[in-house]
KOLVEXMAR-294733 format. One line per field, with one value per residue (C-alpha): x, y, z; residue in three letters; residue number from 0. Coordinates in steps of 0.1 Angstrom, whole numbers, plus 5000, padded with zeros to 4 digits. Example, Ala and Ser with C-alpha at 12.3 -4.5 7.8 and 13.67 -1.06 7.14 Angstrom:
! KOLVEXMAR-294733
X = 5123,5137
Y = 4955,4989
Z = 5078,5071
aa = ALA,SER
i = 0,1
END
This chain:
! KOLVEXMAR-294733
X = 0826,0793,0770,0733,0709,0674,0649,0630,0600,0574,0537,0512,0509,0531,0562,0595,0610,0641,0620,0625,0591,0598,0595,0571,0547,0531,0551,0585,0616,0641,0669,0684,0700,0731,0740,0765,0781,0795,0768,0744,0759,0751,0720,0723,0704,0686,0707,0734,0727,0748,0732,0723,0707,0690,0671,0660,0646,0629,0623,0587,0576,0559,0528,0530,0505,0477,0486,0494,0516,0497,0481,0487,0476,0458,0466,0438,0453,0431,0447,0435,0449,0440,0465,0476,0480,0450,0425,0435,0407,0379,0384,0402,0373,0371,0337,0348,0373,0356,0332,0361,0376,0340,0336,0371,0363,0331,0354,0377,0407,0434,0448,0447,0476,0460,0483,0484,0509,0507,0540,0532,0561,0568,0546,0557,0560,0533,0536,0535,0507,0486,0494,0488,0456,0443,0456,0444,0410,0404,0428,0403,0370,0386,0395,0362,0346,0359,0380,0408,0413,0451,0455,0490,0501,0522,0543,0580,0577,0578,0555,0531,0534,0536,0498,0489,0499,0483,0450,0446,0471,0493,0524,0545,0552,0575,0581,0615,0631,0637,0659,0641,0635,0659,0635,0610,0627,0634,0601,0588,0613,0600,0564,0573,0555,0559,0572,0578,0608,0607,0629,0633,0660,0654,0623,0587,0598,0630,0625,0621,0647,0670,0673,0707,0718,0745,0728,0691,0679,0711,0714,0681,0686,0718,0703,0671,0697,0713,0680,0670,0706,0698,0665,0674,0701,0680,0655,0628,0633,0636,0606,0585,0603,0586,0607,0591,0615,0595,0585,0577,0603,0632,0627,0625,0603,0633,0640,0608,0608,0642,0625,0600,0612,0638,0616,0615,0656,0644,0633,0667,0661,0642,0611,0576,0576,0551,0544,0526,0522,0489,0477,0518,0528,0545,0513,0496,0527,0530,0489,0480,0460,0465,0442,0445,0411,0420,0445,0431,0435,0472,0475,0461,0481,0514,0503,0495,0529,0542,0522,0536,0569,0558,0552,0532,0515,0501,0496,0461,0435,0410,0405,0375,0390,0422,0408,0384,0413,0440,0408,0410,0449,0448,0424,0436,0471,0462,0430,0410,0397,0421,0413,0405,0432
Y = 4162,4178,4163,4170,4165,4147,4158,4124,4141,4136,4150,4157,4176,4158,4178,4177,4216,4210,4204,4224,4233,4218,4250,4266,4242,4220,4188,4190,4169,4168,4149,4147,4120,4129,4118,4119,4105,4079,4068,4075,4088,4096,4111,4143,4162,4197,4216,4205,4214,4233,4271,4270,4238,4245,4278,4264,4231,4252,4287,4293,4292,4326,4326,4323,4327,4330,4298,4297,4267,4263,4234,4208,4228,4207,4218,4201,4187,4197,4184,4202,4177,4151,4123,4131,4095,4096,4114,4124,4136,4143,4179,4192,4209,4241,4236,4205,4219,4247,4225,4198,4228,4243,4207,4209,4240,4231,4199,4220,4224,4254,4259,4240,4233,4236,4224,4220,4190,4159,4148,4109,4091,4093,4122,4144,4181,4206,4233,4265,4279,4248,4249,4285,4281,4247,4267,4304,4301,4279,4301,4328,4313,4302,4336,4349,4321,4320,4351,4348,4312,4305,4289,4271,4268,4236,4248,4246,4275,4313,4320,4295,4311,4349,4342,4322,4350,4376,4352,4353,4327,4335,4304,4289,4251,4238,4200,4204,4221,4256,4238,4238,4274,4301,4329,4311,4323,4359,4361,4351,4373,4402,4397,4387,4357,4325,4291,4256,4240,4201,4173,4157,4133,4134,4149,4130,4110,4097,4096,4065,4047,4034,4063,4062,4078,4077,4083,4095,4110,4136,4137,4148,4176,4188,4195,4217,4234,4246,4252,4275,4289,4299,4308,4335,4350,4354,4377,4350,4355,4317,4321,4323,4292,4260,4225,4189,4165,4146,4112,4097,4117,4096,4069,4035,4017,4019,4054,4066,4046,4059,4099,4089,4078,4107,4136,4155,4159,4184,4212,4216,4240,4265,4264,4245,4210,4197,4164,4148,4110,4109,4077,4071,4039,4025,4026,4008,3982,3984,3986,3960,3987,3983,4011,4050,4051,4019,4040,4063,4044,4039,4075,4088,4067,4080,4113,4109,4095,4126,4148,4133,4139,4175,4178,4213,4208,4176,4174,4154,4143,4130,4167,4158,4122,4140,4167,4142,4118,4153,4161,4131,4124,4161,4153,4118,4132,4161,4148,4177,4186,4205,4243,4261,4279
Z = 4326,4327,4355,4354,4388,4381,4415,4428,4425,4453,4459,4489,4521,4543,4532,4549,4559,4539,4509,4474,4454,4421,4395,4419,4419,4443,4438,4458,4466,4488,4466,4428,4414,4400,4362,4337,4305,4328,4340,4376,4403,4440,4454,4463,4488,4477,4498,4482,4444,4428,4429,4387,4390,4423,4414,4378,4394,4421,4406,4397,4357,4344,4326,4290,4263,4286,4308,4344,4359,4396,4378,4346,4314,4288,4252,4225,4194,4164,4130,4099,4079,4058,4067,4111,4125,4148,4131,4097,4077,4110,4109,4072,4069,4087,4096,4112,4133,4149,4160,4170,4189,4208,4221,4234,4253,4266,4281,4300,4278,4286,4248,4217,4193,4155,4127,4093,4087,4096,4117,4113,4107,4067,4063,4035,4038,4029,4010,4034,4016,4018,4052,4062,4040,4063,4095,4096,4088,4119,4140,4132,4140,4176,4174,4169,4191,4226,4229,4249,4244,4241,4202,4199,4159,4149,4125,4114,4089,4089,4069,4081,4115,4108,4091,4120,4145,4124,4124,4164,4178,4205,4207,4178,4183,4165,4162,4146,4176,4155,4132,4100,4092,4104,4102,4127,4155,4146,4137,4172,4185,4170,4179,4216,4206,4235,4218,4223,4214,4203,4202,4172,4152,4116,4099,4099,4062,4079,4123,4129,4105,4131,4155,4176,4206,4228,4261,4250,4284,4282,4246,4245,4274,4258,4224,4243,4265,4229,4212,4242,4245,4206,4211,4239,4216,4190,4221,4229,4271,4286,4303,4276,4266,4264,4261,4246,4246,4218,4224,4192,4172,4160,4187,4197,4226,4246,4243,4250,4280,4290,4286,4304,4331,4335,4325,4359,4347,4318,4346,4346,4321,4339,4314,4309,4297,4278,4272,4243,4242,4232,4209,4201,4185,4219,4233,4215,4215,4253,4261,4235,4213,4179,4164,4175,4190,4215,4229,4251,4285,4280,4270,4302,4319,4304,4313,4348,4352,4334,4360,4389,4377,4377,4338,4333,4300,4288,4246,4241,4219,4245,4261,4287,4296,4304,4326,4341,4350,4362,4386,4402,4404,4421,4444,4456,4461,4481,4499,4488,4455,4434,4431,4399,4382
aa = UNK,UNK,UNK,UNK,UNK,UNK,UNK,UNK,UNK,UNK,UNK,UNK,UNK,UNK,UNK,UNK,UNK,UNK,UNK,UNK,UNK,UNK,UNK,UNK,UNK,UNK,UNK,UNK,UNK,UNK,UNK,UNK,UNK,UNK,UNK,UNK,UNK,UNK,UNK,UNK,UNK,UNK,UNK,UNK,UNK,UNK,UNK,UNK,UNK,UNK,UNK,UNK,UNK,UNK,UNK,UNK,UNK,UNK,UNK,UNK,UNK,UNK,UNK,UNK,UNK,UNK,UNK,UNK,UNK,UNK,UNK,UNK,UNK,UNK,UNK,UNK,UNK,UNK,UNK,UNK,UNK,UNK,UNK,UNK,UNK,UNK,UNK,UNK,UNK,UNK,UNK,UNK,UNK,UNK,UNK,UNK,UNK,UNK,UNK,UNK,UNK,UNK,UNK,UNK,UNK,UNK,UNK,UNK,UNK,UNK,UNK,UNK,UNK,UNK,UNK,UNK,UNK,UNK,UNK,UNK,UNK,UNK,UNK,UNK,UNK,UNK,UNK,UNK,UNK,UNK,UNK,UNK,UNK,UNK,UNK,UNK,UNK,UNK,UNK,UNK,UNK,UNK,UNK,UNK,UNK,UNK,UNK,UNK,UNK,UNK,UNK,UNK,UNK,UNK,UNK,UNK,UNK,UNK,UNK,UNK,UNK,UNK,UNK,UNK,UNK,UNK,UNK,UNK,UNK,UNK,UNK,UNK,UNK,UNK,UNK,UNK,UNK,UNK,UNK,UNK,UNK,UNK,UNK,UNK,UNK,UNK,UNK,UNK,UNK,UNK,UNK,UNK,UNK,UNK,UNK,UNK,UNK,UNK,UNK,UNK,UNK,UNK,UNK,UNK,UNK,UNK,UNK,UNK,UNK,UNK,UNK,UNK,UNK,UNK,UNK,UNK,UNK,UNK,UNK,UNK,UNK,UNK,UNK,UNK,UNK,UNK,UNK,UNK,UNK,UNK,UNK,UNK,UNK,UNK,UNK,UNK,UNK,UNK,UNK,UNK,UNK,UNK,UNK,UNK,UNK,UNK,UNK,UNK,UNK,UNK,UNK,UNK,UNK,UNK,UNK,UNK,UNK,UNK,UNK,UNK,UNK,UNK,UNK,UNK,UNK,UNK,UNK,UNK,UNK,UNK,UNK,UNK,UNK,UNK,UNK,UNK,UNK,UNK,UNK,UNK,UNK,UNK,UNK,UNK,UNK,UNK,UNK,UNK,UNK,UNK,UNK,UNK,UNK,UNK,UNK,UNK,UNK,UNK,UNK,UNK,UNK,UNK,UNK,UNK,UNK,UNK,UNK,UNK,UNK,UNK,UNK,UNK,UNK,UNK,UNK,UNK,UNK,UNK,UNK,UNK,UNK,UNK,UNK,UNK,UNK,UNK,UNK,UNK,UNK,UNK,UNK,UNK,UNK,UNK,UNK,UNK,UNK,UNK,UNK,UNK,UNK
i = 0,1,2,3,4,5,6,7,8,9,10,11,12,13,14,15,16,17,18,19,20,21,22,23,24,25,26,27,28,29,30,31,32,33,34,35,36,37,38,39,40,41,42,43,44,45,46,47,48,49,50,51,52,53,54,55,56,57,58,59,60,61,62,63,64,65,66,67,68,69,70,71,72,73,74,75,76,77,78,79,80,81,82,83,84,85,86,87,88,89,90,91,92,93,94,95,96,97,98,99,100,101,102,103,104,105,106,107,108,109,110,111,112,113,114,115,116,117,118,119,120,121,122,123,124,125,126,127,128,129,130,131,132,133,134,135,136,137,138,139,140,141,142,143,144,145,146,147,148,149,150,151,152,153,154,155,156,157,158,159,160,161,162,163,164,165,166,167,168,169,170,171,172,173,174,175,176,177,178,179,180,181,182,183,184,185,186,187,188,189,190,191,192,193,194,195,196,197,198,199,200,201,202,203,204,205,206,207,208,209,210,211,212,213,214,215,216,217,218,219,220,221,222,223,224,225,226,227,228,229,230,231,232,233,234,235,236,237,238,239,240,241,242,243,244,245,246,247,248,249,250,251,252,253,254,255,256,257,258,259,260,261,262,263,264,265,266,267,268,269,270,271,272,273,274,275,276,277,278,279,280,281,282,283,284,285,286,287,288,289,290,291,292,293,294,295,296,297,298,299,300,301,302,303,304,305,306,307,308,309,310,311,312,313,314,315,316,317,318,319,320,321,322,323,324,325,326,327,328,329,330,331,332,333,334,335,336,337,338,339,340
END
């Protein structure tokens, strides 16, 4: 039976000898908890991991599409779309969104994620034309605008992608884990282009009618390890590999909860986890918030929690609240105020 090793994550300067940097980074930890179909199982010191799992939980993460990992990145959401859950509408026009997108600059933010379909729950699909068209003009005017700003595309399609690349941006993520189209990957393969691979049951129209899992914390780890398995054949390297374990996408309250709680296991895959809870429906359930705006508080919240389980890329609307709230977090833990990237 497989077992996988979950590191009990811990921060600050008072840091034991035998202690393992967790992927390079400044958090550490000194002990996993070991897990399996059958349920939890002993602690385990970090001595004592098995060698795979100890080098990929302790191994330092490469730079990728013009991010470092010596801090928490902050990746922008910018929907050109008319119909995203949040802000559907705000920035369609591309007018809009460059603007959306120099105000998310000026605020501090390390790469935005542009897309050009909603993912809501229900959404219908977009013709990749309509998408591409939405998409690549605003890819261009970043472009244009701030230079070597890293521009993430949100896409499932190849063609969508392949215009997107050719219009300035520099990562493909995909919400449907490379499962969707099976010329994305090539594609990114041939350019040498960085990616992030999702988590996701079902597509947007379908998610969140009665997802089921058997054990969602490893079900959810095993499916990334194959995407990234598939990913590497196909000649993306695993360090420019990016894993989301997708909270939101074909889940429940309780699932969530459970990925939550359990992300620091997904360094087990030796890649960059990103994180995007921002405005989700269980936060507005759990913080009382009913409409999207309400739920910035509770989304910062989530997110600090995901940083202190050593999460390297947090997925955001509210770009300056998020840095604001990091720079503190950083500072408080270390005593000091954190250092510039």
């Amino acid at each position: 039976m497989a077992q996988y090793f979950r590191p009990l994550v811990q921060s600050g300067p008072c840091r034991p000898d035998d202690a393992l940097p967790l992927a390079g980074g400044p958090l550490w930890f000194t002990h996993a908890q070991q897990l399996s179909r059958a349920g939890q199982g002993p602690i385990v010191p970090a001595h004592a991991l098995p060698e795979a799992w100890r080098q990929r939980l302790s191994a330092p993460r490469a730079p990728m599409a013009g991010l470092t990992f010596t801090r928490p990145q902050v990746m922008g959401i910018l929907n050109a779309t008319p119909d995203s859950f949040s802000d559907g509408g705000q920035f369609f026009d591309p007018a809009d969104a460059l603007a959306h997108a120099a105000q998310m600059v000026a605020d501090g933010v390390d790469i935005i994620d542009i897309g050009g379909e909603s993912t809501r729950p229900g959404a219908e699909t977009v013709p990749p034309t309509d998408e591409a068209a939405r998409v690549c003009p605003v890819v261009a005017g970043m472009r244009a605008a701030h230079g070597a700003l890293p521009i993430s595309v949100d896409t499932r399609k190849a063609s969508v992608a392949e215009a997107a690349l050719a219009a300035g941006a520099t990562l493909v993520n995909d919400v449907s884990g490379f499962t969707y189209d099976p010329a994305l990957a090539p594609l990114c393969a041939a350019q040498n282009t960085p990616v992030c691979v999702m988590h996701a049951q079902g597509d947007p129209q379908t998610m969140q009618q009665n997802p089921r899992y058997e054990n969602v914390l490893l079900d959810v780890y095993d499916f990334l390890e194959a995407q990234v398995h598939s990913l590497t054949a196909a000649g993306i390297a695993r360090d420019q590999i990016m894993v989301d374990p997708g909270i939101g996408f074909g889940k429940t309250l309780d699932h969530n909860l459970a990925l939550l709680a359990g992300m620091s296991l997904f360094h087990g895959l030796g890649c960059p986890i990103l994180l995007g809870v921002s405005r989700k429906k269980f936060i507005a359930t759990l913080g009382h918030a009913p409409e999207p705006a309400q739920r910035m508080p509770g989304s910062i919240a989530v997110a600090l929690a995901g940083v202190a389980q050593g999460v390297q890329v947090l997925r955001v609307h509210d770009v300056r609240e998020t840095v604001s709230a990091l720079a503190l977090w950083q500072a408080v833990h270390w005593g000091a105020p954190p250092a510039a990237n």
